[in-house]
C-alpha positions as CSV (number, residue, x, y, z in Angstrom):
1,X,0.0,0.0,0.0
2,X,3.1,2.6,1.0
3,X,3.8,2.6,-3.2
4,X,0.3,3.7,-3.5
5,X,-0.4,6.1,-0.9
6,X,0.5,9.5,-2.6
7,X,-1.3,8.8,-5.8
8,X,-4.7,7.8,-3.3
9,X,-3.6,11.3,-1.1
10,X,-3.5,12.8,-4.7
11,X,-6.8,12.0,-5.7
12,X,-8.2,12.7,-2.2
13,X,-7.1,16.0,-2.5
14,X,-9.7,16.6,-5.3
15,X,-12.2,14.2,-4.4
16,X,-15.7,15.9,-3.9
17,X,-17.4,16.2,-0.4
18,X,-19.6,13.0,-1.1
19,X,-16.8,11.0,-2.1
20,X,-14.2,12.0,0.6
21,X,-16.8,11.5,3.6
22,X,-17.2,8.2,2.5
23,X,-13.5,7.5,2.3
24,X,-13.7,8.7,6.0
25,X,-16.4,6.2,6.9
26,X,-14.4,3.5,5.4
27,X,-11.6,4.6,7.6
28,X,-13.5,5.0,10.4
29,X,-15.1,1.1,10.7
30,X,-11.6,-0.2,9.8
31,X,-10.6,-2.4,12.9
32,X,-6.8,-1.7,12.4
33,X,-6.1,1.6,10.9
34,X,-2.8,1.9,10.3
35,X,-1.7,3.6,7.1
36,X,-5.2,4.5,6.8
37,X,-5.1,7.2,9.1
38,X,-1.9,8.9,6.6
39,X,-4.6,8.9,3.5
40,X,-6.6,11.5,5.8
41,X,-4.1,13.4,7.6
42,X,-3.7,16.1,5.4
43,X,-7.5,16.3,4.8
44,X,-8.2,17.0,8.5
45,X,-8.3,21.2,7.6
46,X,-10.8,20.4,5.1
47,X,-12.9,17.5,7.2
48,X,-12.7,20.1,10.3
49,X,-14.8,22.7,7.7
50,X,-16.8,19.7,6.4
51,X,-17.8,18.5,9.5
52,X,-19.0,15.0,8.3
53,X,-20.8,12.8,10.8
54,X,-18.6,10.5,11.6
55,X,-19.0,7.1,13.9
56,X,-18.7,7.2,17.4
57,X,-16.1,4.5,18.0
58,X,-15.2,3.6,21.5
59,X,-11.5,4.6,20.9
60,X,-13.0,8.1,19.4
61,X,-15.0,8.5,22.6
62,X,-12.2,7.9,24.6
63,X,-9.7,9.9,23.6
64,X,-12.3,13.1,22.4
65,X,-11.5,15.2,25.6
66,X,-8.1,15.6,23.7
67,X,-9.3,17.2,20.5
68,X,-8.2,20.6,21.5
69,X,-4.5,19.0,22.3
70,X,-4.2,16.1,19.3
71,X,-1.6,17.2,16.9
72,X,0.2,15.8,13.7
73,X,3.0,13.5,15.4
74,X,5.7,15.9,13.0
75,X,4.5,19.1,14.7
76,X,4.6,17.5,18.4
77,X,7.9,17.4,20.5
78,X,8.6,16.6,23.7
79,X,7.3,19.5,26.2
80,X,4.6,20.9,24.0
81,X,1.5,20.8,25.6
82,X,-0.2,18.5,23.3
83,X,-0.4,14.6,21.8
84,X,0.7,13.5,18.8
85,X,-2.0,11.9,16.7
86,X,-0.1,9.0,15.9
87,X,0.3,8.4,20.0
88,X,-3.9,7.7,20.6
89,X,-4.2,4.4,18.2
90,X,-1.1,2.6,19.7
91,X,-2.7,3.6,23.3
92,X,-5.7,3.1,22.6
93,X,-5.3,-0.1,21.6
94,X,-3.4,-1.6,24.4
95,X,-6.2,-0.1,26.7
96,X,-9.1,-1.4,24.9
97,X,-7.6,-4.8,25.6
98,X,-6.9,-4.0,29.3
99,X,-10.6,-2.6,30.4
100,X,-13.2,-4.1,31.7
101,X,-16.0,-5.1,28.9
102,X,-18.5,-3.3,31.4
103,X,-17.2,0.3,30.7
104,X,-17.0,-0.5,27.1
105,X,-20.1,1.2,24.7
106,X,-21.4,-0.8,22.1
107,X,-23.5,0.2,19.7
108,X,-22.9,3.7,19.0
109,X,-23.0,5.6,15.7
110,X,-22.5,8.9,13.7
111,X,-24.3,11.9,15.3
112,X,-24.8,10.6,18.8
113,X,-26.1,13.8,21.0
114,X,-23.6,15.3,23.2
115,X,-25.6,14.0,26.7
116,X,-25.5,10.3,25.4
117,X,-21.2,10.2,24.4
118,X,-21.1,11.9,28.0
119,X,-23.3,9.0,29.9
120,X,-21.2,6.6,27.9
121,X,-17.4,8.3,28.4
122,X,-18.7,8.9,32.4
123,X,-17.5,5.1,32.8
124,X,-15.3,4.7,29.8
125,X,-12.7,7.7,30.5
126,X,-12.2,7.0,34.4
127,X,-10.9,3.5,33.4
128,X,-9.4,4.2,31.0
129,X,-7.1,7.2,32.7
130,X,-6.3,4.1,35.5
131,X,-5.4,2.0,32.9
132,X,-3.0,4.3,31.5
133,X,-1.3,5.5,34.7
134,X,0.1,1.8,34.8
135,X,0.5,0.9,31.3
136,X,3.7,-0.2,30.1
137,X,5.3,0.9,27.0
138,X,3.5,-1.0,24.3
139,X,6.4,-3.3,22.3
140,X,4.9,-1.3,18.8
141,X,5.3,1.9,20.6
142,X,8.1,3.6,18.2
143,X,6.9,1.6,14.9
144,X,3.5,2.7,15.7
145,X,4.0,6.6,16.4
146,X,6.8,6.9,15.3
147,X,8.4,8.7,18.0
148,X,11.4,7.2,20.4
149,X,10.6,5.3,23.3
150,X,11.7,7.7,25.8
151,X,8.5,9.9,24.7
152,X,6.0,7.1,25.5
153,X,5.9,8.5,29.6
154,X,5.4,12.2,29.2
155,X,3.0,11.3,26.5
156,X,1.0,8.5,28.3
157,X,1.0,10.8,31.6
158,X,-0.4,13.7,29.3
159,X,-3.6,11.5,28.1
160,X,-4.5,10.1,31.6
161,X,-4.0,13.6,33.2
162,X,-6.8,15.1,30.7
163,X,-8.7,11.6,30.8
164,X,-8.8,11.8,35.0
165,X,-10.5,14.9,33.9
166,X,-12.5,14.1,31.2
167,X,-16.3,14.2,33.0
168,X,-15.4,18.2,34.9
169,X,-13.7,19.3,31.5
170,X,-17.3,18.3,29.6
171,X,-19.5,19.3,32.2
172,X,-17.9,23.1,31.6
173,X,-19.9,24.5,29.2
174,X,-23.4,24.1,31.1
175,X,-21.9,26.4,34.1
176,X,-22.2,29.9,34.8
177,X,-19.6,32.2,35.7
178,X,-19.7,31.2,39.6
179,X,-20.1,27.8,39.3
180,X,-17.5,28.1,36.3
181,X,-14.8,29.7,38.2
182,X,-15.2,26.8,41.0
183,X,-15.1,23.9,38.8
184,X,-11.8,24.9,37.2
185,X,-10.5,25.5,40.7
186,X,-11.2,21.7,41.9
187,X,-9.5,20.4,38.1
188,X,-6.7,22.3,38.6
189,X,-6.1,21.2,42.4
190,X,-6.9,17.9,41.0
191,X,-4.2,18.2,38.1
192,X,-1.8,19.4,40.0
193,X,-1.0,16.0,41.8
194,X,-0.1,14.9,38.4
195,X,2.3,17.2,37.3
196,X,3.1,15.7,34.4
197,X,0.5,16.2,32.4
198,X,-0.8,19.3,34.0
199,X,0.2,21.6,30.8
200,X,-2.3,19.8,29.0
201,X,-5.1,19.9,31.2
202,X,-4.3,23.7,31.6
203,X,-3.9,23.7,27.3
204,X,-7.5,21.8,27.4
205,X,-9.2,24.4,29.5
206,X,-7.5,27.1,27.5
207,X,-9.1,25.9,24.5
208,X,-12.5,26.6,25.8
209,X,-13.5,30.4,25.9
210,X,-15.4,30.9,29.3
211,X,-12.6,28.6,31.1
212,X,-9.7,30.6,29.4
213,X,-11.6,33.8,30.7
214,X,-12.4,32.3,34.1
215,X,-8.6,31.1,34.2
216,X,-7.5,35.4,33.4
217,X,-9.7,36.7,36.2
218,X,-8.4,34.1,38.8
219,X,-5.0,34.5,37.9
220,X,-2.3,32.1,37.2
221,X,-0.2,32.8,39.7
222,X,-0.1,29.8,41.6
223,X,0.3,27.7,38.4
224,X,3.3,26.2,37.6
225,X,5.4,28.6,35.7
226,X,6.3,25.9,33.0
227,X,3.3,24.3,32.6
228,X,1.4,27.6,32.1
229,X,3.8,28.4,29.3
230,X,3.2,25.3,27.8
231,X,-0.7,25.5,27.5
232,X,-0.3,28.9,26.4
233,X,2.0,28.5,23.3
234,X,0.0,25.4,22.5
235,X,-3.1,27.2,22.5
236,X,-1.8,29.9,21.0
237,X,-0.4,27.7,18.2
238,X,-4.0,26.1,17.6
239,X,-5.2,29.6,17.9
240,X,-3.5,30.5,14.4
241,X,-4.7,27.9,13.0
242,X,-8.3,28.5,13.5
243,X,-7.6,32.0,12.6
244,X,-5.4,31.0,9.4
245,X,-7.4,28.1,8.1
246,X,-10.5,27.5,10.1
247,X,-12.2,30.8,10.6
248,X,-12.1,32.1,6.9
249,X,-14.2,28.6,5.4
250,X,-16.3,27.6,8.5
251,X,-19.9,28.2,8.8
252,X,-21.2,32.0,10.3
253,X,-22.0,30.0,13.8
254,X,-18.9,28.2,13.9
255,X,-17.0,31.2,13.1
256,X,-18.5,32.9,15.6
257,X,-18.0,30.2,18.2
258,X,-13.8,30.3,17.2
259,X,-14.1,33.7,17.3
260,X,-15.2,33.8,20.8
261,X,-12.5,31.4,21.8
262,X,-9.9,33.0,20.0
263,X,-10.5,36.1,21.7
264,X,-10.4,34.9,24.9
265,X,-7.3,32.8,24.4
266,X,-5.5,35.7,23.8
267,X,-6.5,37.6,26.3
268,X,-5.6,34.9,29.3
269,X,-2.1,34.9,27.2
270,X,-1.6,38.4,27.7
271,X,-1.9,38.2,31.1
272,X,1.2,39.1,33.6
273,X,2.4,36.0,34.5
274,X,3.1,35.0,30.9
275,X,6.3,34.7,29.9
276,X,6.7,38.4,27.6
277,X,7.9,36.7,24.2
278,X,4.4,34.7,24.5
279,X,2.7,37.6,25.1
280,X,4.1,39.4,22.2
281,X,3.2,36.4,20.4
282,X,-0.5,36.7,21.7
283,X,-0.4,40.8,20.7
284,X,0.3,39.6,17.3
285,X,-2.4,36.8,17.2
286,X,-4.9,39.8,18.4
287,X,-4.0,41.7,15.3
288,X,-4.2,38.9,12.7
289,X,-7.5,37.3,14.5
290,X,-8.8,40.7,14.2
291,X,-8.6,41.3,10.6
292,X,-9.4,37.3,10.0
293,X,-13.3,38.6,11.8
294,X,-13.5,41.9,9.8
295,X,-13.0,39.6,6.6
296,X,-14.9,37.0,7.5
297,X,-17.9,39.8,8.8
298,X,-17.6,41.4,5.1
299,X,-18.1,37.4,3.7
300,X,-20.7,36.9,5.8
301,X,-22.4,39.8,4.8
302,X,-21.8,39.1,0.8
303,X,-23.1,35.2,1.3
304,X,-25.7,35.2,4.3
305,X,-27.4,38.7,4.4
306,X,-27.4,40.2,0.4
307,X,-28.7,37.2,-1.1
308,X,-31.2,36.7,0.5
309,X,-32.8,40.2,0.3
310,X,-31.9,40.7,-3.5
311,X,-33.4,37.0,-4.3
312,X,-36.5,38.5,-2.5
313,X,-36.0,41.4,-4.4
314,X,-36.1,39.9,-7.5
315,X,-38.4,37.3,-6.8
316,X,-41.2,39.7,-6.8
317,X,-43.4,37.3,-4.8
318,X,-44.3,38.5,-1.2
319,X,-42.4,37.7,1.6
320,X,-43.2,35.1,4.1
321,X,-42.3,34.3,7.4
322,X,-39.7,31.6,6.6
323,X,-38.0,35.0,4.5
324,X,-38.0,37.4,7.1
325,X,-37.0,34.7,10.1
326,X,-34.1,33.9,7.8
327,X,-33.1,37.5,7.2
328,X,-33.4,38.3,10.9
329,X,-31.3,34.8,11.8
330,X,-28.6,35.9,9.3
331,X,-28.4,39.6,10.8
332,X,-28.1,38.0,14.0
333,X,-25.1,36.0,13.5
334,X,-23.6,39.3,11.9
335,X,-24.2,41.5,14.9
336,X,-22.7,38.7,16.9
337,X,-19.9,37.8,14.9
338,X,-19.2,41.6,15.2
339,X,-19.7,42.0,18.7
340,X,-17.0,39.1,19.4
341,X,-14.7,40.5,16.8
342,X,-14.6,44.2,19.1
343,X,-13.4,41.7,21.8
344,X,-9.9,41.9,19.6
345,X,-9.6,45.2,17.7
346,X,-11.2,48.4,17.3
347,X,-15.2,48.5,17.6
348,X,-15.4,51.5,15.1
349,X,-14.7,49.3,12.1
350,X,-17.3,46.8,12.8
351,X,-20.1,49.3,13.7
352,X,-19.1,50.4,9.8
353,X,-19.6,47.6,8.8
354,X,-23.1,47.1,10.2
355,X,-23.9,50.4,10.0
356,X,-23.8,50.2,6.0
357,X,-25.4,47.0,5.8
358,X,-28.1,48.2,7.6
359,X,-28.6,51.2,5.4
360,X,-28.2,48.6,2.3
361,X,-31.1,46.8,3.1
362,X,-33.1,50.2,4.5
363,X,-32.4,51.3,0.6
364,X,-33.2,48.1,-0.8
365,X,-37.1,47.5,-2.4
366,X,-38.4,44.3,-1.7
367,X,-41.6,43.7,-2.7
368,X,-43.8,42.1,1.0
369,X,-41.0,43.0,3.4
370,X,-42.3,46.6,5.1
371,X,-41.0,49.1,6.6
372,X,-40.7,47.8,10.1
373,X,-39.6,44.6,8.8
374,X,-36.6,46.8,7.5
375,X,-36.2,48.6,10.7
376,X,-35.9,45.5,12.4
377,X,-33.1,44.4,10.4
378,X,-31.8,47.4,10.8
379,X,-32.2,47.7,15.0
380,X,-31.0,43.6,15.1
381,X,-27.4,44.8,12.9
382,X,-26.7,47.9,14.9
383,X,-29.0,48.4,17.9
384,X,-32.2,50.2,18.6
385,X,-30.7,53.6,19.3
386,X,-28.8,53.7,15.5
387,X,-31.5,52.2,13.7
388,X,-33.6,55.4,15.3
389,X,-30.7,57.6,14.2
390,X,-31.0,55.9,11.2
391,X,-34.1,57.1,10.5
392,X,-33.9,60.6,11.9
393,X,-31.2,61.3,9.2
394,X,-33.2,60.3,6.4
395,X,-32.2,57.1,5.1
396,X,-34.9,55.5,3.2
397,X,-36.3,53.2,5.6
């Protein structure tokens, strides 16, 4: 198959959406993956934009507390606060044969709902962390990965430290600030006996807006200076690449969701007790995240907000309330993708933006949408107060 492999990659490369998530699927259901996984490798950019639904393996479920962390094995080296990709099938393996068939899921499949991987990883990831903290380097470990043996410990420590973590880290998200603040308190106290692979518990949280945010206000000052610097340059590192290749091709929600992270990211990394040449580094991921939002704010308007008024426009059939629900949905996501974007630059530029959107579609006839239809575009893009200003200038709403 190694003869074979770039010509396959080649085609890959230019294989369709359809085509390509089935190539996944096949890859995905293969018991032994092996070279497999280097067909998709440098897909995973494109899959991350694609998003196809993909089956929920056990070994997927295990390991899926790591996705902000898991790395290409070429990029990884030894202190990053990450895994190498090629590190979770080797590992994986030799756990699956080690736990109990109790904690094991059976049964699942492509698009399982958030609450049900979490009921089933509640007994799967505990195990699975004890397995790890007294698993042996596996006799494949170096042909399997890749990587020399004396990487196998900080990188087996790394996995069960997140994995010990695994049911706080998901249960994040549901929490408000208060209750927030606490929960990242008792991980860290909890990581902390596992110093190891506490850099990549801290990277994990990073990865997650409110925690990063959370993490800022507390401070990090009793955190370990190394570790700290760790999570930060990974996150920082996976920060650019949502920014670079992400953020432009993802979808106006997702945007908005890496956006938010992104800008929150940055601002823990500017924070005092980072070391200054990562803090420069995070002054510079402000500016470039910034103008990645302003362009991707001018795409959105051009794909999700113009269209759809001018094919009313031009449709010259009244407008029903699918239309207008759309329209208001669309402006929305702008407002919000432009309130997160103020988060990393200059408002004034966004407010521009809105602003002339909203007197675009003020200006624009569309035969069935009225005049407060129009003014509640207009009030949803740049707020109650400049649609009314709006109006009181003389634009023709």
């Amino acid at each position: 198959m190694s003869a074979a492999l770039p010509e396959v990659r080649r085609q890959l490369v230019h294989a369709r959406d359809e085509h390509l998530a089935q190539v996944v699927a096949l890859v995905d259901a293969l018991p032994q993956r092996g070279q497999a996984d280097a067909l998709i490798a440098p897909l995973r950019p494109r899959l991350a934009l694609l998003a196809p639904l993909r089956r929920l393996t056990p070994m997927r479920l295990m390991f899926s507390p790591l996705d902000p962390v898991i790395i290409a094995a070429p990029r990884w080296r030894p202190g990053l606060a990450a895994v190498p990709r090629t590190a979770l099938g080797c590992l994986g393996t030799a756990v699956m044969q080690r736990l109990p068939a109790s904690v094991v899921p059976v049964g699942m499949a492509a698009g399982l709902s958030s609450d049900l991987a979490a009921q089933a990883g509640a007994a799967l990831w505990p195990a699975a962390a004890a397995v790890l903290d007294a698993l042996p380097p596996p006799a494949d470990w170096a042909d399997a990965t890749g990587l020399p043996p004396a990487c196998f410990g900080p990188v087996c420590a790394s996995v069960a430290a997140v994995l010990h973590q695994a049911i706080r880290l998901g249960q994040l998200p549901a929490l408000d600030a208060a209750a927030l603040a606490g929960a990242i308190q008792v991980i860290i106290a909890d990581a902390q006996a596992r110093p190891a692979g506490l850099a990549v518990v801290l990277a994990v949280l990073l990865s997650h807006g409110p925690a990063a945010a959370a993490l800022a206000r507390g401070g990090f000052g009793a955190l370990a200076p190394a570790a700290l610097d760790g999570a930060v340059e990974q996150c920082l590192d996976r920060a650019d690449h949502l920014v670079q290749a992400v953020v432009p091709g993802a979808g106006l929600q997702a945007a908005i969701g890496h956006v938010e992270d992104v800008a929150a990211l940055v601002a823990a990394a500017e924070h005092p007790a980072c070391r200054p040449a990562l803090r420069a580094q995070a002054g510079r991921m402000r500016q470039a995240a910034d103008q990645a939002c302003r362009d991707r704010l001018s795409q959105a308007v051009q794909q999700d907000l113009l269209p759809r008024l001018a094919g009313a426009a031009q449709s010259g059939a009244p407008v029903d309330d699918a239309v207008v629900d759309g329209l208001e949905a669309a402006a929305r996501g702008l407002r919000r993708l432009a309130r997160a974007g103020r988060r990393l630059g200059p408002g004034a530029a966004y407010d521009a933006v809105l602003a002339r959107v909203a007197k675009d579609a003020g200006a624009l006839s569309v035969p069935g949408l009225t005049r407060m239809d129009r003014l509640r575009l207009a009030e949803l893009l740049v707020g109650a107060d400049a649609a009314l200003r709006l109006v009181a200038d003389g634009d023709p709403f």
